[in-house]
N, C-alpha and C positions, 0 to 999 in steps of 0.2 A: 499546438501540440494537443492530441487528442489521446486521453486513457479510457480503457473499458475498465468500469471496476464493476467486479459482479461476483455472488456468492459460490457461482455454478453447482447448484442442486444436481441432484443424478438427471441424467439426458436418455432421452432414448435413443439408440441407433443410429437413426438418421441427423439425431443433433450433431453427435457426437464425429458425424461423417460431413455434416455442412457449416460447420461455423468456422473450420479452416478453410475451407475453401471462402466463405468470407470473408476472413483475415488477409487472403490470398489478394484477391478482388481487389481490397480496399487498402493495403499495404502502404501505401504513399499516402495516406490520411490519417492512418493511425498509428501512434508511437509507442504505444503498448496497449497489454492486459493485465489487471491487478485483480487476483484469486482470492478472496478470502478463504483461508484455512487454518485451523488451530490445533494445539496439542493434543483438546480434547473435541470428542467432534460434536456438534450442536446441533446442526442437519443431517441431510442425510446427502452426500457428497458425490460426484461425479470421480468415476474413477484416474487414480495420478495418470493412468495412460492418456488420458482426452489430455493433459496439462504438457505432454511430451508431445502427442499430434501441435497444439500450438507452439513451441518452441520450434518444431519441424519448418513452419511458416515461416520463419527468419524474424517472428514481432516478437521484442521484448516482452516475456512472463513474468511478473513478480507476484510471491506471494506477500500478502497482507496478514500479520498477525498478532491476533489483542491476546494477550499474556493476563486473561481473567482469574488465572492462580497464580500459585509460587511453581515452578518447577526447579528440580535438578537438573544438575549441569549434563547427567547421562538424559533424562527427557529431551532435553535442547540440543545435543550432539547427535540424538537418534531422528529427530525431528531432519537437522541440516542433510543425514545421509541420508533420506526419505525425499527428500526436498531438491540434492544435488540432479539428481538425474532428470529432471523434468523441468527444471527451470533455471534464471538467467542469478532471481536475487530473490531473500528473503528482507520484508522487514520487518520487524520487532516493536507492537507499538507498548508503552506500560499502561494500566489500568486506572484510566484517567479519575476511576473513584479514588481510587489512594493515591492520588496527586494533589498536591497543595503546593502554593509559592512558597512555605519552607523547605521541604524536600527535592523541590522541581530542579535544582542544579546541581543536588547532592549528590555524587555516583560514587562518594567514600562508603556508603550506604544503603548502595543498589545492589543488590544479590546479582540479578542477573546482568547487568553491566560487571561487574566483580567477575561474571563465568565468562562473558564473554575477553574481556579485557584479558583475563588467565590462561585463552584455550585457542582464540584466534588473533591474527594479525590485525592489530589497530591499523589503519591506512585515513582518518580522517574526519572531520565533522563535516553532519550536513550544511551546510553552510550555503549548497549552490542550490540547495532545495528550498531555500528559504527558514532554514529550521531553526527555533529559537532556541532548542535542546534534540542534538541529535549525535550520533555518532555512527562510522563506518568500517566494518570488520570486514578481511578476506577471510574462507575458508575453503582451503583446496581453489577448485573454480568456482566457488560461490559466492556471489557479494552479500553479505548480511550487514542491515542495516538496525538501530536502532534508537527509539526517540520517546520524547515521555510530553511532546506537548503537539498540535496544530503548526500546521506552517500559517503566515498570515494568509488572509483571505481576500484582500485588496492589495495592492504593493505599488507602488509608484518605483520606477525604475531608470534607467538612462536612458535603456532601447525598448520604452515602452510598458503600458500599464499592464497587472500582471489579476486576471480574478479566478478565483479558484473555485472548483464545483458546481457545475451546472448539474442536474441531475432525473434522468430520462426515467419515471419510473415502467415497472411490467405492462401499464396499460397506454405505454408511449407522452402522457402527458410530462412535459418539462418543467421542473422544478428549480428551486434555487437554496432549500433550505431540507434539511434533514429529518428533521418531525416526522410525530405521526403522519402529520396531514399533510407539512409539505406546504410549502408558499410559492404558488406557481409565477414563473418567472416575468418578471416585467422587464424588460429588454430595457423601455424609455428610461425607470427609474434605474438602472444600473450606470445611461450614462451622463446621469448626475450623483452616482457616489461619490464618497470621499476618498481617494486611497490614501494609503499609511507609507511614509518611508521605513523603506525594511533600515534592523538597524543591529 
C-alpha cells in the first residue's frame, strides 16, 4: 500500500491540471493521498478545489491535521464543513509537545476528544491502524479520525512484516527518517531490523 503524503504548497496551473491525471495513471499503485492542512495556515496552500480535482480521481484524500493550538468546538465544526466537500477523511493528530505517558491515555481531559466525543458519532478505535492511542468519529459523510501518539514503526504480523515511512524527499533522494537531514535509506539494513509485535 502506497500513500502520498505531501504538504501541497500553491501549484501553478498546470500542476494543478497534471497530478490527477497522475493519480489517474497510477490508480492501481496508489491507495491514497494525505494533505497536510490546519486550522491555522502556515504556508501558503493550494487551493481546496485542487483537493476535490483529486477526490474526482476515485484515490482516497485524507487530510492530515496537527492541532498546534487549543481550538473551539465552532473552529473544529467550521474546519469539518470546509473539509467535507473535498475529501474522503480528516485526521486529528494532538500536539506531541504536550504529550506525556501521564496524559497519553487521558481523554477525561482532552478538550478536543471531549468536542469531538459531544458533536460527532463515536464509531471506533484505531486499532486496524495500528494505533496505540486513537479514535474514530462519523460526521455527516466524513470519517474523522483522531490520535495523540505514532503507529509503530516496525510490526511483525500474521500476514506479514509491516515498516512504515519511507520517505522521497523534493530532490527525489529516499529517505528513512524525518530529520533535518534525513537518513538516507539502506534497504540491506532494514532487512535485518527487529520488528515489534503490535500489542
Amino acid at each position: 500500500k502506497i500513500f502520498i503524503n505531501t504538504t501541497f504548497p500553491a501549484f501553478t496551473a498546470s500542476a494543478v491540471e497534471e497530478f490527477p491525471k497522475f493519480l489517474i495513471k497510477n490508480k492501481d499503485k496508489i491507495t491514497g493521498v494525505n494533505v497536510s492542512r490546519h486550522l491555522k495556515r502556515y504556508v501558503h496552500e493550494c487551493s481546496d478545489e485542487m483537493l476535490g480535482e483529486i477526490l474526482k480521481t476515485g484515490v482516497l484524500i485524507r487530510i492530515n491535521c496537527v492541532l498546534y493550538d487549543t481550538f473551539s468546538k465552532d473552529e473544529l465544526m467550521a474546519f469539518f464543513d470546509r473539509m467535507i466537500k473535498y475529501v474522503n477523511k480528516v485526521q486529528l493528530r494532538a500536539n506531541y509537545s504536550n504529550t506525556t505517558m501521564e496524559n497519553l491515555y487521558d481523554i477525561d481531559n482532552d478538550e478536543i476528544y471531549k468536542i469531538l466525543d459531544e458533536n460527532l458519532e463515536y464509531t471506533g478505535s484505531l486499532g486496524a491502524y495500528r494505533m496505540r492511542c486513537g479514535y474514530e468519529f462519523k460526521y455527516k459523510d466524513l470519517t474523522v479520525e483522531y490520535h495523540k501518539t505514532l503507529p509503530y514503526s516496525t510490526i511483525e504480523t500474521e500476514n506479514g512484516n509491516v515498516l512504515y515511512d519511507i520517505i522521497i524527499k523534493q530532490t527525489g533522494a529516499i529517505m528513512s527518517d524525518w530529520n533535518e537531514y534525513g537518513i538516507p535509506l539502506d534497504v540491506d539494513a532494514y532487512k535485518e531490523v527487529e520488528f515489534e509485535k503490535y500489542q
